[in-house]
Structure formats: structure tokens, C-alpha cells
ROSE-4610 file (N, C-alpha, C; in Angstrom, 1 decimal, always signed):
// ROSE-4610
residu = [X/X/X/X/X/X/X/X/X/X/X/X/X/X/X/X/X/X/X/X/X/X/X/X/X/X/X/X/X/X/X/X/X/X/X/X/X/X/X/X/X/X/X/X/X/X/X/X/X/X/X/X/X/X/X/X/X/X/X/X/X/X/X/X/X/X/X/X/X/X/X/X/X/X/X/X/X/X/X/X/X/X/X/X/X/X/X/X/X/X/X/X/X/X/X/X/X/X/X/X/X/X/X/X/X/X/X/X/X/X/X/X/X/X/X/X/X/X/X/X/X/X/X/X/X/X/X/X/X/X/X/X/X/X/X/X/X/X/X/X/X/X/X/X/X/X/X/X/X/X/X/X/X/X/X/X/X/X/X/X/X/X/X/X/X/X/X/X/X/X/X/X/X/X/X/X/X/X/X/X/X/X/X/X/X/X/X/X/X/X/X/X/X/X/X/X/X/X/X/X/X/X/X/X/X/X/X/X/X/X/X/X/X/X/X/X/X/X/X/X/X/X/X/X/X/X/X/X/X/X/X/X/X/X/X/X/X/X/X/X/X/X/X/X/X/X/X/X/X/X/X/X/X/X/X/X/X/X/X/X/X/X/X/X/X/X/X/X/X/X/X/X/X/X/X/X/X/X/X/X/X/X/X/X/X/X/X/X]
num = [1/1/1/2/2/2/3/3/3/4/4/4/5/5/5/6/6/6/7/7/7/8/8/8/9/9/9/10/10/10/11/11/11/12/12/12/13/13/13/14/14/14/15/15/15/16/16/16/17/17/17/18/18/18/19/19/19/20/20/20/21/21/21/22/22/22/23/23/23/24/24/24/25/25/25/26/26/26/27/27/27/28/28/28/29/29/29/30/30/30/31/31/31/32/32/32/33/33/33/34/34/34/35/35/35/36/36/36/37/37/37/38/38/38/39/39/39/40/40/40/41/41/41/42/42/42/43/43/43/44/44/44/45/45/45/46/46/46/47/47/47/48/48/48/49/49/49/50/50/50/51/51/51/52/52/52/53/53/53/54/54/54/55/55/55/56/56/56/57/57/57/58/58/58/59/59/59/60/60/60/61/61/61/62/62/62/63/63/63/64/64/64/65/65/65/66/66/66/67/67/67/68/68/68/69/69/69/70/70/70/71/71/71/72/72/72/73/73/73/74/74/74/75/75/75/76/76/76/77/77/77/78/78/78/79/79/79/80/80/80/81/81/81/82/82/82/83/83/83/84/84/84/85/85/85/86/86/86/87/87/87/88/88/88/89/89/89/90/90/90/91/91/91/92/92/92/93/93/93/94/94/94/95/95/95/96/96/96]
x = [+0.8/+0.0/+0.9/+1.8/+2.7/+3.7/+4.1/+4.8/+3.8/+2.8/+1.7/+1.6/+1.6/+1.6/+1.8/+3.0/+4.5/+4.5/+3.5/+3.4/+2.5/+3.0/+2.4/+1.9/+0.5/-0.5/-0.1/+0.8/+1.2/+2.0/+2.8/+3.3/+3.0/+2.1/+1.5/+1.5/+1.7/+1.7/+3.4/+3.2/+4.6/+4.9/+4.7/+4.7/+5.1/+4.8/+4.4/+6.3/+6.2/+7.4/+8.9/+8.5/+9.6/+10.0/+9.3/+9.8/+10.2/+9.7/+10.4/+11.9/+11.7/+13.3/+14.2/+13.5/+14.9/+15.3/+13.7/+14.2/+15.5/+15.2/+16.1/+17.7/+18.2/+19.4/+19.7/+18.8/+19.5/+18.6/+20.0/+19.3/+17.3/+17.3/+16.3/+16.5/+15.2/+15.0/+13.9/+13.8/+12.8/+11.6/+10.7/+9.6/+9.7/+10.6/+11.0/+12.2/+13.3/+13.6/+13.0/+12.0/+11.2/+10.5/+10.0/+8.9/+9.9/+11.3/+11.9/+12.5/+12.5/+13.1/+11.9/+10.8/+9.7/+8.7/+9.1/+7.9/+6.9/+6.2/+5.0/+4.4/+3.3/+2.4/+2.6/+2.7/+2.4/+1.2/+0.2/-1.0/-0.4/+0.1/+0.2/+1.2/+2.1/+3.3/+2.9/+2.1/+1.7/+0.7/-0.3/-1.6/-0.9/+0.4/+1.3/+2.1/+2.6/+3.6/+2.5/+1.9/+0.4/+0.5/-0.4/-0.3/+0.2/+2.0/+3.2/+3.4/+3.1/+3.1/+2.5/+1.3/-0.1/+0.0/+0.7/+1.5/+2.7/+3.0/+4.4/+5.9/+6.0/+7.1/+7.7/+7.4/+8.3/+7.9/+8.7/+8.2/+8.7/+7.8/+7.9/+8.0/+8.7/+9.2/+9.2/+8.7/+8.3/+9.6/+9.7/+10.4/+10.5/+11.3/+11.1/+12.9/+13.3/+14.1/+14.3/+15.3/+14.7/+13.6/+12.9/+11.3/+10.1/+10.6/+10.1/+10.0/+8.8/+8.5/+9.4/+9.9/+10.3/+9.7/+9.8/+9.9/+10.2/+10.5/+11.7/+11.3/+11.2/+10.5/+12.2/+11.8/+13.0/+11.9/+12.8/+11.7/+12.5/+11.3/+11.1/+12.2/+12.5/+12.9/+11.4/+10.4/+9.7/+9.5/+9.0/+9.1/+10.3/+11.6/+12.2/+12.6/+12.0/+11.7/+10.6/+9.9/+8.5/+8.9/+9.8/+9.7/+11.1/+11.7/+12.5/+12.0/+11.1/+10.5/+9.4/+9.1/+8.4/+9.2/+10.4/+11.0/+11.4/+11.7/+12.7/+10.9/+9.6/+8.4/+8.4/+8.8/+8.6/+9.7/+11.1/+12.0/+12.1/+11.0/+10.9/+10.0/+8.9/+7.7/+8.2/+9.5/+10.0/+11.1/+11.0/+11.9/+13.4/+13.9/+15.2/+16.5]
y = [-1.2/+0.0/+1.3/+1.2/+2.6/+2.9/+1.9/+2.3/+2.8/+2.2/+3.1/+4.5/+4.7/+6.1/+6.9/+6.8/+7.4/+7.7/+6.7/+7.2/+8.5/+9.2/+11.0/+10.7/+10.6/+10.9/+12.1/+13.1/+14.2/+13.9/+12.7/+12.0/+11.1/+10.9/+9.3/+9.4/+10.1/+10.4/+10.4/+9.7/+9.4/+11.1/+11.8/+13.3/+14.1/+14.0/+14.8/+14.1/+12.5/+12.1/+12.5/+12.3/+13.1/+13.9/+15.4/+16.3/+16.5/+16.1/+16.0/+15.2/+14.4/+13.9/+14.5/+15.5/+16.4/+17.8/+17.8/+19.0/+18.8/+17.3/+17.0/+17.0/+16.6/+16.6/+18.0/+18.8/+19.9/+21.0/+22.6/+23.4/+23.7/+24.2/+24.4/+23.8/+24.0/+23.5/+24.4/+24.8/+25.8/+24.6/+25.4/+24.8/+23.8/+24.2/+23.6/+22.4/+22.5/+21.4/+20.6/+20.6/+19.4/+18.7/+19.2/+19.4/+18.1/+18.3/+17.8/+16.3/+16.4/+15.5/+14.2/+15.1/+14.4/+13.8/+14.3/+14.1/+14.2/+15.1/+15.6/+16.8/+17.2/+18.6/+19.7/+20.7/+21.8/+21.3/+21.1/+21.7/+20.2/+18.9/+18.0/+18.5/+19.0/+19.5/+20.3/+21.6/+22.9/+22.2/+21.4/+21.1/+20.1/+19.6/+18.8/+19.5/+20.6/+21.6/+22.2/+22.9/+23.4/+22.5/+21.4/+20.4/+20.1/+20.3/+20.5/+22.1/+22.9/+24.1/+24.6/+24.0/+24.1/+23.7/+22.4/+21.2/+22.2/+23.1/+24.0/+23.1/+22.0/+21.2/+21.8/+22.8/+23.6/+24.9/+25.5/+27.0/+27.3/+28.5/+28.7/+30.3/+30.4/+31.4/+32.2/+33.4/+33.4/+34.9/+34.5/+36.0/+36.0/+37.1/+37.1/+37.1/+36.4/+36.2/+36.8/+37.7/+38.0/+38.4/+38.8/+39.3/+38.2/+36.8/+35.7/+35.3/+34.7/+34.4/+33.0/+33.3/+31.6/+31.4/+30.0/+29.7/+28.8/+29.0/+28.1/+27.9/+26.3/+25.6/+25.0/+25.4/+24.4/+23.9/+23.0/+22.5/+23.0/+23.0/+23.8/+23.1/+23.3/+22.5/+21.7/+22.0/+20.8/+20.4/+20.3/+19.7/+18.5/+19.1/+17.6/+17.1/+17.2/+16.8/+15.6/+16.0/+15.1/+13.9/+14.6/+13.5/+12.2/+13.3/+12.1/+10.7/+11.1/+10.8/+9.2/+9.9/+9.0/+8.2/+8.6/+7.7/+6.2/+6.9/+6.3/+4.8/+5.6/+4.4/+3.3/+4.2/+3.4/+2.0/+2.1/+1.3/+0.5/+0.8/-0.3/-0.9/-0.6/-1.2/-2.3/-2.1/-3.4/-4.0/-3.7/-4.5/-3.7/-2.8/-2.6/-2.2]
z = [+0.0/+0.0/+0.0/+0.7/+0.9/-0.5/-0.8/-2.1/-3.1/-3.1/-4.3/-4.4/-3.1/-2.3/-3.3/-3.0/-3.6/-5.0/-5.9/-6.9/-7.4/-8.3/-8.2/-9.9/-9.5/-10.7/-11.8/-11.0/-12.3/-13.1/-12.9/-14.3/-14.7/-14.5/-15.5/-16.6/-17.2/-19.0/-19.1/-20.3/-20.8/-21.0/-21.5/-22.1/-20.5/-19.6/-18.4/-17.8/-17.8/-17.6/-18.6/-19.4/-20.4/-20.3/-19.6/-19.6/-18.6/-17.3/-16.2/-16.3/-16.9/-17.2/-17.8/-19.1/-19.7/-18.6/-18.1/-17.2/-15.5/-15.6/-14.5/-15.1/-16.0/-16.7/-17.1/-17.4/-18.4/-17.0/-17.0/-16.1/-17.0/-18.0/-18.7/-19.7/-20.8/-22.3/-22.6/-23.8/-24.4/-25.1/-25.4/-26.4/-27.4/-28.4/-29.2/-29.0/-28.3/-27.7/-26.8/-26.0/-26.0/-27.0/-27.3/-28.8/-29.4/-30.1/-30.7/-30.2/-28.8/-28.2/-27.8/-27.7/-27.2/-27.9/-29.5/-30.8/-30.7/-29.9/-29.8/-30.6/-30.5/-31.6/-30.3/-31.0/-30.2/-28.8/-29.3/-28.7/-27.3/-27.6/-26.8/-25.3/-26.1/-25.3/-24.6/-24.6/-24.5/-23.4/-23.5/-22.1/-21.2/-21.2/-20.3/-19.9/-20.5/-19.8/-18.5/-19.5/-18.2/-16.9/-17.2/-16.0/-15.2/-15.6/-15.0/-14.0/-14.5/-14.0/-13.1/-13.0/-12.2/-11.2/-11.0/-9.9/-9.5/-9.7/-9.4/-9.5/-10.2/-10.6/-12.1/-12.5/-13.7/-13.4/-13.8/-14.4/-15.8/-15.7/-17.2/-17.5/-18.5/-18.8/-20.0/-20.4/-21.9/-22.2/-23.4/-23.9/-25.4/-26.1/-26.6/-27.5/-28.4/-28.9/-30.5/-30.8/-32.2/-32.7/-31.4/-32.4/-32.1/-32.1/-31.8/-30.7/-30.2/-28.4/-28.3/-27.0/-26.7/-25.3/-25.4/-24.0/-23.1/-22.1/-21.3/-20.2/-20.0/-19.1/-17.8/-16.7/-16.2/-15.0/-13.9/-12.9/-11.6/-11.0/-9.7/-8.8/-7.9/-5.9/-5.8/-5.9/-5.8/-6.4/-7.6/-9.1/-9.0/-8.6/-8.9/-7.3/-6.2/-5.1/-5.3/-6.0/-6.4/-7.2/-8.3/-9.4/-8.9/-8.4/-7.3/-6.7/-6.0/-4.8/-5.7/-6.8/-7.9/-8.4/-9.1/-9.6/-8.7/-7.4/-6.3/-5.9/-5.8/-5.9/-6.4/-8.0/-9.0/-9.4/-8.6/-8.4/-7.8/-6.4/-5.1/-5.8/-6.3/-7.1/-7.6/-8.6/-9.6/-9.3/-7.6/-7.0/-7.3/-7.8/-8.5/-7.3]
């Protein structure tokens, strides 16, 4: 029962995990490098980043580069406190 716990419904989606993963490795990544990394559509990336944000495990950051908006997602002190904490579930779960 207790290890289930531990698992955090805000990444159940392969997409939601992904980006917590690149955000753990890299200080940030913009729109487009997830996008690229993650082979997803705008609109998919864009309502999982949300999801992400809302949970306060990224932030997000908009500007404006060249005239053109960007934007740059990194993850919070709790964001990767959380996803920690998940991964570390998800390892006792499979025995690892």
C-alpha cells in the first residue's frame, strides 16, 4: 500500500514524464527542444507543460528572442523533489 503512495499521478503520462526527465538533466530547455526530443504537436506539449506548471514542478518562462517568443520551461525545488520521490516508488515497485 505505501509504495503506491509514492506514486504522483502528475506523471502518469509518458509526455508529463519526459519532460520531467529532460528537465532533470538539463538546467532548462525551451519549447522547441522538447517538442523535438519528445515528438510531440504543439497543442500536446503545450496542455502537459500546463499540467506541469499548475502542480508547481516547472516554471515557465516566456520572452522574446529575435522578435520571436520563446519559451523556457526548467523545474522547480519541488518539481524535482516530487519526481525524485516517484522515480525512487517506482523502483521499489520493480523490486530494483
Amino acid at each position: 500500500m505505501g509504495l503506491i503512495n509514492n506514486i504522483n499521478k502528475a506523471f502518469d503520462h509518458r509526455i508529463r514524464l519526459g519532460i520531467m526527465s529532460i528537465l532533470m538533466v538539463n538546467e532548462y530547455a525551451d519549447f522547441k527542444m522538447l517538442k523535438e526530443l519528445l515528438d510531440v504537436t504543439d497543442g500536446n506539449l503545450a496542455s502537459h507543460a500546463k499540467a506541469l506548471e499548475k502542480e508547481e514542478y516547472i516554471k515557465v518562462e516566456k520572452s522574446f528572442i529575435d522578435r520571436k517568443p520563446n519559451t523556457k520551461y526548467s523545474a522547480t525545488p519541488l518539481g524535482r523533489a516530487a519526481f525524485k520521490k516517484h522515480i525512487e516508488a517506482l523502483e521499489k515497485l520493480i523490486g530494483k
